[in-house]
Every structure is written in C-alpha cells, then in structure tokens.
N, CA, C and O atoms as a DFTB+ gen file, in Angstrom:
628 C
 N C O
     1  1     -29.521     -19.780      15.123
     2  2     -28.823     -20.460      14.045
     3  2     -29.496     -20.098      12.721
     4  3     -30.727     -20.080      12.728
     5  1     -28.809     -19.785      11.501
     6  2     -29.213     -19.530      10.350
     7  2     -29.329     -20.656       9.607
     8  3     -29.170     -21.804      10.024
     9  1     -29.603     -20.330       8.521
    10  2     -29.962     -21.837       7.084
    11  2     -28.563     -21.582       6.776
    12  3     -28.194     -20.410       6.701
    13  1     -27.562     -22.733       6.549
    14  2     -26.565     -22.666       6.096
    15  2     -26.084     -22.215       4.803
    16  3     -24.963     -21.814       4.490
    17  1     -27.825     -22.447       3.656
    18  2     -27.861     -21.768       2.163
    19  2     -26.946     -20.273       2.236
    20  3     -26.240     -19.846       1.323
    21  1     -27.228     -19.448       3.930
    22  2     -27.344     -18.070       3.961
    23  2     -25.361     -17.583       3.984
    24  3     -24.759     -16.554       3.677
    25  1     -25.063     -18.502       4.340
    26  2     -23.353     -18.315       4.348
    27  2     -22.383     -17.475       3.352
    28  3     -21.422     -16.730       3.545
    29  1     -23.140     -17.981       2.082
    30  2     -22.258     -17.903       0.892
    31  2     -22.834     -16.587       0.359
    32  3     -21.937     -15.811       0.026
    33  1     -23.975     -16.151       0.196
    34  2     -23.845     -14.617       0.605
    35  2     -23.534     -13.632       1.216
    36  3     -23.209     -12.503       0.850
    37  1     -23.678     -14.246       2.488
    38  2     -22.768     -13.484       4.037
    39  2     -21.210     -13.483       3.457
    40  3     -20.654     -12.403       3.263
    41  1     -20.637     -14.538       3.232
    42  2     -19.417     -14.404       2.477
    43  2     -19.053     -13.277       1.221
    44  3     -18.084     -12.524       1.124
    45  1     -20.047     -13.442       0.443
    46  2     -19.970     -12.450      -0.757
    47  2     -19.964     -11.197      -0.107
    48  3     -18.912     -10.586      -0.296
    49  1     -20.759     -10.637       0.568
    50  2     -21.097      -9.597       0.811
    51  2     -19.829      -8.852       1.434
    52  3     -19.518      -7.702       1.122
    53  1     -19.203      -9.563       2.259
    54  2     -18.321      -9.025       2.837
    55  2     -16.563      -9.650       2.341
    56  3     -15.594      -9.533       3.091
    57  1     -16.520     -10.114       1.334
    58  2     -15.524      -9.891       0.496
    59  2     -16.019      -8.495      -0.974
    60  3     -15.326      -7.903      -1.801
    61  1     -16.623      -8.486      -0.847
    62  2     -17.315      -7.459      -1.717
    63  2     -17.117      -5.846      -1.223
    64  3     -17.126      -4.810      -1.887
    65  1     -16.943      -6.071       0.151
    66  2     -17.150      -4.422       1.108
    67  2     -15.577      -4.419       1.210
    68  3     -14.964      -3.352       1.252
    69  1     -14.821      -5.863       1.256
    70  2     -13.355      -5.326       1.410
    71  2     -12.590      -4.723       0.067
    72  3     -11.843      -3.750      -0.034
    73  1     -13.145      -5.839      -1.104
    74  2     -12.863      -4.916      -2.395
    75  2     -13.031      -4.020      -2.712
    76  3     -12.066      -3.492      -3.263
    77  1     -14.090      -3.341      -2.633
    78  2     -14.075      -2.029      -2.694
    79  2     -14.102      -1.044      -2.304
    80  3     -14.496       0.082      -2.608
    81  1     -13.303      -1.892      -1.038
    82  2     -12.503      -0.566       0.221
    83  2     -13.608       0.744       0.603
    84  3     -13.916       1.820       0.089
    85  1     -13.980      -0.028       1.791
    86  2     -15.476       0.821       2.276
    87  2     -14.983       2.458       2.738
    88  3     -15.816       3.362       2.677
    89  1     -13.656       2.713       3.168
    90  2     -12.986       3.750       3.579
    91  2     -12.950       4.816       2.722
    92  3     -13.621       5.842       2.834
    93  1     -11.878       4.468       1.564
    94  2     -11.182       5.512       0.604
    95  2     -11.504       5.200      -0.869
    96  3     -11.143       5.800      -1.881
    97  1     -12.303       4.068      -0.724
    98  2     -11.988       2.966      -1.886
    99  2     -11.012       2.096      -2.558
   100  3     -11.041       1.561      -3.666
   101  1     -10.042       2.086      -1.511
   102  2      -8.962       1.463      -2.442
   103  2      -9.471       0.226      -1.174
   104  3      -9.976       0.427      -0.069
   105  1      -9.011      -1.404      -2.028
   106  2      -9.355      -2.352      -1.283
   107  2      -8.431      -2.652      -0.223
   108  3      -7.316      -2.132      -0.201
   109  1      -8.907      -3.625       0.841
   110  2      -8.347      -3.961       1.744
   111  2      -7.852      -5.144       1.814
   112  3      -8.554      -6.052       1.368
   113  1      -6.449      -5.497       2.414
   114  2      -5.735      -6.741       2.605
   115  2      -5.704      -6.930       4.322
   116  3      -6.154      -6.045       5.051
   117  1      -5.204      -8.003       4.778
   118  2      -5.129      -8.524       5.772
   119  2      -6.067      -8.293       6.962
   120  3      -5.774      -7.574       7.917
   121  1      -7.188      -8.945       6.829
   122  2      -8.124      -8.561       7.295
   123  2      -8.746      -9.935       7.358
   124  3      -8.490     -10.785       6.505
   125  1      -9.864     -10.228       8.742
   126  2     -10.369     -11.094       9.239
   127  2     -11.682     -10.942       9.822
   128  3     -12.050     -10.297      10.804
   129  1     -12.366     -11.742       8.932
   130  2     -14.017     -11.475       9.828
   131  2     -14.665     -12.857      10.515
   132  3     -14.236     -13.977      10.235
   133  1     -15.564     -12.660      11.286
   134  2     -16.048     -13.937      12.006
   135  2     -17.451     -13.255      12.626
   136  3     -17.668     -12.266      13.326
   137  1     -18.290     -14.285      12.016
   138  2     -19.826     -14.307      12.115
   139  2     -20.180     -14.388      13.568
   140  3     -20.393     -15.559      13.886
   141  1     -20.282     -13.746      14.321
   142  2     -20.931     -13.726      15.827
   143  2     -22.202     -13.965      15.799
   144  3     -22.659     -14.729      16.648
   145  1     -23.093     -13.350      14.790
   146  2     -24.995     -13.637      15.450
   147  2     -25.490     -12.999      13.633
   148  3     -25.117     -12.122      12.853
   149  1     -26.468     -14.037      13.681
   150  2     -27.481     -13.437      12.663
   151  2     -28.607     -13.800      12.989
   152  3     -28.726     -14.744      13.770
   153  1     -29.438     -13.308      12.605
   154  2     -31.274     -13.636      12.731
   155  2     -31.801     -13.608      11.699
   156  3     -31.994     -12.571      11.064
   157  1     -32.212     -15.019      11.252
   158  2     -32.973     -14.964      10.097
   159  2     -35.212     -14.905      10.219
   160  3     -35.934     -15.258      11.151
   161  1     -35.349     -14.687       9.711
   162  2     -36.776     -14.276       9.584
   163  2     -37.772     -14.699       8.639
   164  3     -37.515     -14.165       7.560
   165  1     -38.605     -15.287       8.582
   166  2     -39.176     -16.112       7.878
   167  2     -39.690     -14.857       6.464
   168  3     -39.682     -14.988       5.240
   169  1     -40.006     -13.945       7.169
   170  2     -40.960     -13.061       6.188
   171  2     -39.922     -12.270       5.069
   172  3     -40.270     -12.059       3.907
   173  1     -38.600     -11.875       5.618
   174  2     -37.631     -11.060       4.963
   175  2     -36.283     -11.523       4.907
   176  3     -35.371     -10.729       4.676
   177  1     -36.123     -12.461       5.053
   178  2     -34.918     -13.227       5.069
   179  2     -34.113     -13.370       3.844
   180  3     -34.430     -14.559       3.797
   181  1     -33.401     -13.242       2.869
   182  2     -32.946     -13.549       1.449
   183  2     -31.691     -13.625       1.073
   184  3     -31.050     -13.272       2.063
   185  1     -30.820     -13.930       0.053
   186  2     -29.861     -14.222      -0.249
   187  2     -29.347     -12.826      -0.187
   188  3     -28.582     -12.550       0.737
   189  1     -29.704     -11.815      -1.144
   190  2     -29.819     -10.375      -1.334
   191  2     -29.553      -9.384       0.379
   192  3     -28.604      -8.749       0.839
   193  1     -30.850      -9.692       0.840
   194  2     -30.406      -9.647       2.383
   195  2     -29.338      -9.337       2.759
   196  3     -28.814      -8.224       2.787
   197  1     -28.631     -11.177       3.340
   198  2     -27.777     -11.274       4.318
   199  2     -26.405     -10.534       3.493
   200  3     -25.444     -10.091       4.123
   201  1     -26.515     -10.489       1.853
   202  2     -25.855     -10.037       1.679
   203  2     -25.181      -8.603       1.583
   204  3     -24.070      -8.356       1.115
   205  1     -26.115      -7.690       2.141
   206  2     -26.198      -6.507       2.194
   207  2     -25.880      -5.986       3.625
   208  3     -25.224      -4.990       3.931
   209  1     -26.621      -7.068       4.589
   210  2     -26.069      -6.643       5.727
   211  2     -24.580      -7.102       6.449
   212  3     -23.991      -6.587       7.399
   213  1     -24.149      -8.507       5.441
   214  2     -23.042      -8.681       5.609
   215  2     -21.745      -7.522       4.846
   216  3     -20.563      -7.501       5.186
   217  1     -22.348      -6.694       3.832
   218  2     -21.147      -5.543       3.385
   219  2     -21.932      -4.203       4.702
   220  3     -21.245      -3.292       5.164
   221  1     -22.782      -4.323       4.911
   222  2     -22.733      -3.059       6.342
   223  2     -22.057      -3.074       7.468
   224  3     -21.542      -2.088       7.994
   225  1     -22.033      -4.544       7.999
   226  2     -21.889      -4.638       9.129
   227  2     -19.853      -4.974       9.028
   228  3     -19.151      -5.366       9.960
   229  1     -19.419      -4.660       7.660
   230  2     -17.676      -4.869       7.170
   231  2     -17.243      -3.681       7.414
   232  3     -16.271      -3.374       8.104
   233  1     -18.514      -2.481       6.418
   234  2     -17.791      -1.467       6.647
   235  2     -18.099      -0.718       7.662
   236  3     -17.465       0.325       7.498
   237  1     -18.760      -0.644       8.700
   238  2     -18.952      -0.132      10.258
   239  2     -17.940      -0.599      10.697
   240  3     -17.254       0.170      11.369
   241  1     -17.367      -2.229      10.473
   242  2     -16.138      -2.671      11.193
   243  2     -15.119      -1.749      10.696
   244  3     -14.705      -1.004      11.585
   245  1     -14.633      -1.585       9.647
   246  2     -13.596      -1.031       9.060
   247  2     -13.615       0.311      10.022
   248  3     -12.754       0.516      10.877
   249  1     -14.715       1.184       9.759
   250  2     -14.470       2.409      10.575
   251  2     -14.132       2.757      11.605
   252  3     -13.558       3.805      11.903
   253  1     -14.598       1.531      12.544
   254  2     -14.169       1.408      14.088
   255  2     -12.709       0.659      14.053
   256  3     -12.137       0.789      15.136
   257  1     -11.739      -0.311      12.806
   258  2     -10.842      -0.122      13.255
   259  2      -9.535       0.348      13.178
   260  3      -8.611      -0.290      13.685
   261  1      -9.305       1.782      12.381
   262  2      -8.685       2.246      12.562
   263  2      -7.350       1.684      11.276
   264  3      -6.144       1.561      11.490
   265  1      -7.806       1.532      10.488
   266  2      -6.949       1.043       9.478
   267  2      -6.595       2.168       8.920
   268  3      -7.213       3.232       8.933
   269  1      -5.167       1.818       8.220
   270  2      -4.145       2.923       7.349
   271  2      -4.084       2.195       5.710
   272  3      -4.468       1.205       5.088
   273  1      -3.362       3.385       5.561
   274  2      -3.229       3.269       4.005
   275  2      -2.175       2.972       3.385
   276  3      -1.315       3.845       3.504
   277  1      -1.750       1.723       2.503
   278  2      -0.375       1.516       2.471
   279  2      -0.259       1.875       0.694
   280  3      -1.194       2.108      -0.072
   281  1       1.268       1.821       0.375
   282  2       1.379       2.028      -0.531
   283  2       2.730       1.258      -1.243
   284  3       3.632       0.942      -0.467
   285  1       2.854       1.029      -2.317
   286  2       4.208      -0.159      -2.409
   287  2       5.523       0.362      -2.125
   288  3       5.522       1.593      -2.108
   289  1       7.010      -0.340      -1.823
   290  2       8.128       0.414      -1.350
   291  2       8.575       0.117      -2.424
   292  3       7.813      -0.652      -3.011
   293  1       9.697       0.424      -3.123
   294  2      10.644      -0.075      -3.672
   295  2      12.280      -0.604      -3.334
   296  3      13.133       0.221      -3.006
   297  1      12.427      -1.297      -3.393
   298  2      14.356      -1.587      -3.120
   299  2      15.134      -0.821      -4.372
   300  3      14.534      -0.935      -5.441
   301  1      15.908      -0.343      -4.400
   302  2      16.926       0.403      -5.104
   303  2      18.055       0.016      -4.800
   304  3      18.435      -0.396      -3.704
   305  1      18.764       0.159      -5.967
   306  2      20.310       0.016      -6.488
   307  2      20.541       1.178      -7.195
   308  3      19.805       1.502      -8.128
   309  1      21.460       1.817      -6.856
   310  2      22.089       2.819      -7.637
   311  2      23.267       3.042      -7.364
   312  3      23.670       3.349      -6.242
   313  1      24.060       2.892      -8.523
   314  2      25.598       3.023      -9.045
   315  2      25.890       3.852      -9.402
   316  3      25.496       4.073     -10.547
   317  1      26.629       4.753      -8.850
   318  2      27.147       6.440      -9.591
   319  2      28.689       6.505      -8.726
   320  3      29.011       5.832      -7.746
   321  1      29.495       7.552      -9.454
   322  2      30.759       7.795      -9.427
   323  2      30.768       8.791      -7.908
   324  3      29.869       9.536      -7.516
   325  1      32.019       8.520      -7.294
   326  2      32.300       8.841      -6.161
   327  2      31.833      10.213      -6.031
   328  3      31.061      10.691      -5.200
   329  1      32.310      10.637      -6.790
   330  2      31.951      12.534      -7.438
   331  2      30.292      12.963      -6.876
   332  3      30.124      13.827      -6.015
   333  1      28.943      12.069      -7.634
   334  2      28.232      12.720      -7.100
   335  2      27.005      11.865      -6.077
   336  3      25.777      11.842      -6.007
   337  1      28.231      11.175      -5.332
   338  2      27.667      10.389      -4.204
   339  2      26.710      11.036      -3.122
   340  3      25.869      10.424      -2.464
   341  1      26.999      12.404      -3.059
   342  2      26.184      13.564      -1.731
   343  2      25.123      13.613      -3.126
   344  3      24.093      12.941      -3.104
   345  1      25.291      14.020      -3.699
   346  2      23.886      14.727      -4.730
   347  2      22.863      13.525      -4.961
   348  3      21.662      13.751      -4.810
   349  1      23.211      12.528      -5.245
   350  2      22.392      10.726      -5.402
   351  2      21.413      11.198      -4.234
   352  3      20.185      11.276      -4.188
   353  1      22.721      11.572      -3.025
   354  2      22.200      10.424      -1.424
   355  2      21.225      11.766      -1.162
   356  3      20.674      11.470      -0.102
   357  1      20.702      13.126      -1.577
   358  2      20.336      14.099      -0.980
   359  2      18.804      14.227      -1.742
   360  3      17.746      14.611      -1.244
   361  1      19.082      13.767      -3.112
   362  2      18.464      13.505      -3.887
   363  2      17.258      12.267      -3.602
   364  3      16.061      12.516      -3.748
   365  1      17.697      11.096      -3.234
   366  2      17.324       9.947      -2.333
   367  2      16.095      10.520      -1.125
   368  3      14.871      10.482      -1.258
   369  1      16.860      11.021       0.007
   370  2      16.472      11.368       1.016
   371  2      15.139      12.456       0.830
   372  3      14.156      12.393       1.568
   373  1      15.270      13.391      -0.204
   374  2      14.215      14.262      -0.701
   375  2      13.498      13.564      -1.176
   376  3      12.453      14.196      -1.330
   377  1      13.369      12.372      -1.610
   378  2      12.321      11.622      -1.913
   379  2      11.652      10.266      -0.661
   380  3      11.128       9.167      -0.839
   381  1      12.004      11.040       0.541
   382  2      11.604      10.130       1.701
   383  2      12.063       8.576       1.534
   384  3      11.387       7.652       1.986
   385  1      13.276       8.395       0.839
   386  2      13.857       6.914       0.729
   387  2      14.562       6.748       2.007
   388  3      14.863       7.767       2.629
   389  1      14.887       5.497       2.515
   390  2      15.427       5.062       3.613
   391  2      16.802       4.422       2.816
   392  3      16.803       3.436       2.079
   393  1      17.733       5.103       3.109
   394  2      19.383       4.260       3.003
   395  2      19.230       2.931       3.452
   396  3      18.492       2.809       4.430
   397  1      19.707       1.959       3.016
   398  2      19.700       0.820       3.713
   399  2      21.060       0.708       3.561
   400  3      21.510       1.166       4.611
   401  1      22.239       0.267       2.666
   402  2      23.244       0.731       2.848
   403  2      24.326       1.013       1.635
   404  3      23.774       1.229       0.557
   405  1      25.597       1.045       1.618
   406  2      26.171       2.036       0.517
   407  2      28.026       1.875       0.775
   408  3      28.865       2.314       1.562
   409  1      27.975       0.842      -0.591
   410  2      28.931       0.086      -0.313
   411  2      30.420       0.983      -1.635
   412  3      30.283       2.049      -2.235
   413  1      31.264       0.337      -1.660
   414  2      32.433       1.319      -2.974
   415  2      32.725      -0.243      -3.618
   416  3      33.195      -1.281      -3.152
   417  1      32.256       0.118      -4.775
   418  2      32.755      -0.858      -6.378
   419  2      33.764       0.026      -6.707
   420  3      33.463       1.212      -6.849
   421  1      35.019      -0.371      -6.868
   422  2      35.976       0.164      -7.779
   423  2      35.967       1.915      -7.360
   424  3      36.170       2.461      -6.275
   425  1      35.705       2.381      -8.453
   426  2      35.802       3.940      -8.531
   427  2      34.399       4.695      -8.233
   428  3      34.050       5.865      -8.076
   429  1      33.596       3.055      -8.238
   430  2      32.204       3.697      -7.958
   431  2      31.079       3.198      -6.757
   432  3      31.038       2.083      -6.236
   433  1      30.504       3.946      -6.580
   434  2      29.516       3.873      -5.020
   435  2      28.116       3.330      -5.282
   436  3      27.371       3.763      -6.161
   437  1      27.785       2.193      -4.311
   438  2      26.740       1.517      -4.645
   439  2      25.391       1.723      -3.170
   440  3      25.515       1.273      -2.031
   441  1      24.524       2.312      -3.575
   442  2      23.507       2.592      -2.829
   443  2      22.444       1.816      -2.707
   444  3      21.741       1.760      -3.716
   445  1      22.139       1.263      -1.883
   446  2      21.090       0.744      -1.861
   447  2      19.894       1.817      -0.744
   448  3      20.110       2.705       0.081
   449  1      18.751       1.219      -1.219
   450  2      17.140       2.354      -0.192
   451  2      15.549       1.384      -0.696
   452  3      15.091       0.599      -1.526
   453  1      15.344       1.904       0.114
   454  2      13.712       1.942       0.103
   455  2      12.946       2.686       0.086
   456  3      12.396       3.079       1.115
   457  1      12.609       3.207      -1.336
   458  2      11.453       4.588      -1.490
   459  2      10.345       4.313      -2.102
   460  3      10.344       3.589      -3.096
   461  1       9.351       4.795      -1.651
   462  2       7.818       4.639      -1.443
   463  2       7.908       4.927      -3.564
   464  3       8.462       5.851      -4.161
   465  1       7.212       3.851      -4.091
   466  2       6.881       4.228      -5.538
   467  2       6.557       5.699      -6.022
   468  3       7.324       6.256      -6.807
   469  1       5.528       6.266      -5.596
   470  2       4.938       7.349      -5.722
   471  2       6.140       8.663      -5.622
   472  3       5.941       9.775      -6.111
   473  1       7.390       8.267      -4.894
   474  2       8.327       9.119      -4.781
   475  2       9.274       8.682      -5.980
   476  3      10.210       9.443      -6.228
   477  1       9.138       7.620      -6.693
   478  2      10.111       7.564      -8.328
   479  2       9.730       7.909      -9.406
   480  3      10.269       7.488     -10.429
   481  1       8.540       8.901      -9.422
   482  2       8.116       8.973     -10.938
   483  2       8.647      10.484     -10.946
   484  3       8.464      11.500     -10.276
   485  1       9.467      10.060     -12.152
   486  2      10.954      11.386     -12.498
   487  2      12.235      11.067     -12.111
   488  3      13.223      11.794     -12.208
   489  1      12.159       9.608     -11.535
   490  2      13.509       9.731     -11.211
   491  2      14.660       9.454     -11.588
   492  3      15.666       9.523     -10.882
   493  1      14.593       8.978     -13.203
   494  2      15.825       8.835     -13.775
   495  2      16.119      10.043     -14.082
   496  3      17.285      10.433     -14.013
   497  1      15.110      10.842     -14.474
   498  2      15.269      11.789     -15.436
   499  2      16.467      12.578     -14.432
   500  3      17.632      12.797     -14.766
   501  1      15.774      12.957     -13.023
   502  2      16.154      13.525     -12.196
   503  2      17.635      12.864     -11.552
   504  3      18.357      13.697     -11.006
   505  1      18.020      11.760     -11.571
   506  2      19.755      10.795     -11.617
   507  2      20.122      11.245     -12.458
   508  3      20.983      12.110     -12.292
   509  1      19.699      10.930     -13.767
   510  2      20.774      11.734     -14.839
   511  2      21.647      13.061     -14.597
   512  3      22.874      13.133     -14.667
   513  1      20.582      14.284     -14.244
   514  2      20.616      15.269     -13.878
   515  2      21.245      15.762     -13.072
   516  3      21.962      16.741     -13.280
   517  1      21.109      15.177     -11.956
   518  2      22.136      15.233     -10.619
   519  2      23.751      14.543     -11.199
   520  3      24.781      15.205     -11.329
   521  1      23.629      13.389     -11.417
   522  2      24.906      12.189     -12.450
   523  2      26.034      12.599     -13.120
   524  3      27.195      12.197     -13.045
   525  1      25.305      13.825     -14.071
   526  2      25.604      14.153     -15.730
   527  2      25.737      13.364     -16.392
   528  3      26.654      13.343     -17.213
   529  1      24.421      11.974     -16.196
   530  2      24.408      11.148     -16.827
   531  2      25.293       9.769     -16.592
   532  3      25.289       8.792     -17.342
   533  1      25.889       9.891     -15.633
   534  2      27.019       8.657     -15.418
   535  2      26.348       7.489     -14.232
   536  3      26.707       6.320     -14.088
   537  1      25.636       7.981     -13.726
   538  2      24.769       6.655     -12.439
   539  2      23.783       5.982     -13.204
   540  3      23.316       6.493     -14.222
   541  1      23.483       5.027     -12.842
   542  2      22.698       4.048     -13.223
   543  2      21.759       3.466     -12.063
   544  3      22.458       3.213     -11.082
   545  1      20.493       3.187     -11.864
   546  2      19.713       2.875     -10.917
   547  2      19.065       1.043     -11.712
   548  3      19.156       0.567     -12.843
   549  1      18.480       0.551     -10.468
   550  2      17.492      -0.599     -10.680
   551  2      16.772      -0.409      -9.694
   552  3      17.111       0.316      -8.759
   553  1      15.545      -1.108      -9.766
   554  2      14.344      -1.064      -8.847
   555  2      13.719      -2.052      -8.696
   556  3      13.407      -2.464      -9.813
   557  1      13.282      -2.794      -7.798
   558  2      12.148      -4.116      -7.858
   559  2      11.093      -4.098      -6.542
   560  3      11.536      -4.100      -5.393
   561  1      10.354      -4.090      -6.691
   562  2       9.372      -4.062      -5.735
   563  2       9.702      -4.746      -4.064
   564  3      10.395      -5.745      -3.869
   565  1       9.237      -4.191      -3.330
   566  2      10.301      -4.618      -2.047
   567  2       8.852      -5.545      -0.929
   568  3       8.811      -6.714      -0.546
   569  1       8.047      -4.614      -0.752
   570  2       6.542      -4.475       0.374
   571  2       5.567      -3.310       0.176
   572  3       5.580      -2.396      -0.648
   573  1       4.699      -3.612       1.188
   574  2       3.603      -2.147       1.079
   575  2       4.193      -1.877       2.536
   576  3       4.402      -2.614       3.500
   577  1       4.424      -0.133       2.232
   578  2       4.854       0.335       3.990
   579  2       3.133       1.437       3.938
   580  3       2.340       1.590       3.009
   581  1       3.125       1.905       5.117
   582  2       1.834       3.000       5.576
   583  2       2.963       4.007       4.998
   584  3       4.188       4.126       4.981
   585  1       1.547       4.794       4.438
   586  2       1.635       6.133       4.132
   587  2       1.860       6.962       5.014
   588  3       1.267       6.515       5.996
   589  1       2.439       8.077       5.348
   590  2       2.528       8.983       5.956
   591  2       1.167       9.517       6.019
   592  3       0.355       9.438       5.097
   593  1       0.934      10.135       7.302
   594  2      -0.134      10.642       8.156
   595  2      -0.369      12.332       6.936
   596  3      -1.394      12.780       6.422
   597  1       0.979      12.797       6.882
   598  2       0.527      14.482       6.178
   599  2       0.167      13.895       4.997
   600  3      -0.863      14.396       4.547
   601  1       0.785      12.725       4.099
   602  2       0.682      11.959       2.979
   603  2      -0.763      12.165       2.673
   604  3      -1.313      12.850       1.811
   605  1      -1.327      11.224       3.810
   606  2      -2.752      11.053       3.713
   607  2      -3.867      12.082       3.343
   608  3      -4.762      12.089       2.498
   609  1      -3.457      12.943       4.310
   610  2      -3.932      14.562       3.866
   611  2      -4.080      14.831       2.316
   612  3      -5.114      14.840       1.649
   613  1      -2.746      15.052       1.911
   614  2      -3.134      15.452       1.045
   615  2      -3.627      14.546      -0.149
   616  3      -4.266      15.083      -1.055
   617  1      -3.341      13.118      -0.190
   618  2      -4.058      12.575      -0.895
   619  2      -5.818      12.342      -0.920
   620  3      -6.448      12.274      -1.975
   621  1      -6.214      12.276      -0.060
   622  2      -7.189      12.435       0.370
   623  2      -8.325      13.324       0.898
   624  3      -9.513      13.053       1.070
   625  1      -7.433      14.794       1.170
   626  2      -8.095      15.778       1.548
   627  2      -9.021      16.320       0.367
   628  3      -9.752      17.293       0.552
C-alpha cells in the first residue's frame, strides 16, 4: 500500500503521458488506466518519482496496445445541378468520402458523405471547377474515424 499523498502525482503523470501522446505525439482519447501495484520506499520515494514512473509505465502501455490514429470526418451537403452530378460524385469518392445518400430537389441533386477533413482542403475551389460554379456545399463536423493504414505511412513515415 502507498501514502495516499502519492496518488495525485501518479494521476498527473499519467494524464500528462496521454497528452502528449507517447506514440506520435498527438494526444490520446478514450483510454483507461488502473493502478495494480506500487512500492514506495522510504529512501527514494517522491512526488517527482511516482510521477515519472506513472508517465513510463502509460507509455509502455500505449505501445503494447495497439492503438490507431484518428482523424475528424466531416458530414457534407452538396447541391449541384443534375448536369454535373457524376463529376460532384467522382470528385467526392477521389477524396475517400463515403456517399451516405443523394436525394433530387427540383432540378437539382442533393448529396450527402462523409470525408475525412484532411481530404477538403481545396475543395470548393475544386466544386466550383467541376460545377462551373453552380453547386454549393456545407460541412459540419460529424466524428473522428481511423486513419487509413497507407494514410499512416505516409504521414508518419
């Protein structure tokens, strides 16, 4: 049994190893730790200490378990004319978005998807373009999905 003083460093320490994501550095969410054994020691025992071995013994955990890397999705709306409904949806898909589904307003076609953020930067520019300017998009943050495995690569390699 430890001095109970020793907790709130053990705590620090290992909210400290999840913030600053012992892996890649980016921090970690959903995650759960639980104190099995400590030994305290009269001669070397310290706040400093437990708190050091409580961020070692986070990120050894982390390594052994096999955690991924997520990144935010987005939900999409996009409204464009029947005309360049294949060019939107091809356009979409080249950006690893998931159709969710794709309904007809009037004269015009309404898309909805889920594409990873990192796949929308350019992408009005790039609707317009495909459009000739006539579609219109919205976006709002949806979840974090895992990155793709080649993703990882190259972000990381």
């Amino acid at each position: 049994m430890i001095d109970p003083a020793y907790l709130g460093p053990i705590e620090t320490g290992v909210r400290d190893a999840a913030t600053s994501g012992p892996l890649w550095g980016y921090p970690m969410i959903d995650w759960r730790a639980v104190l099995v054994a400590a030994e305290q020691r009269a001669s070397d025992s310290s706040d400093l200490a437990f708190e050091n071995a409580a961020r070692q013994a986070f990120d050894s955990a982390a390594e052994q378990a096999a955690p991924v890397l997520l990144e935010p999705i987005m939900q999409v709306e996009i409204v464009t004319p029947e005309e360049y409904f294949g060019g939107v949806n091809g356009d979409l898909r080249a950006r690893r978005a998931v159709i969710t589904g794709s309904t007809v307003r009037g004269a015009y076609r309404v898309i909805t998807a889920e594409v990873a953020l990192s796949a929308m930067f350019g992408y009005v520019t790039d609707l317009r373009s495909v459009s000739q300017g006539r579609a219109s998009v919205s976006r709002e943050p949806c979840r974090y999905g895992e990155v793709p495995p080649e993703r990882v690569k190259e972000m990381l390699g």
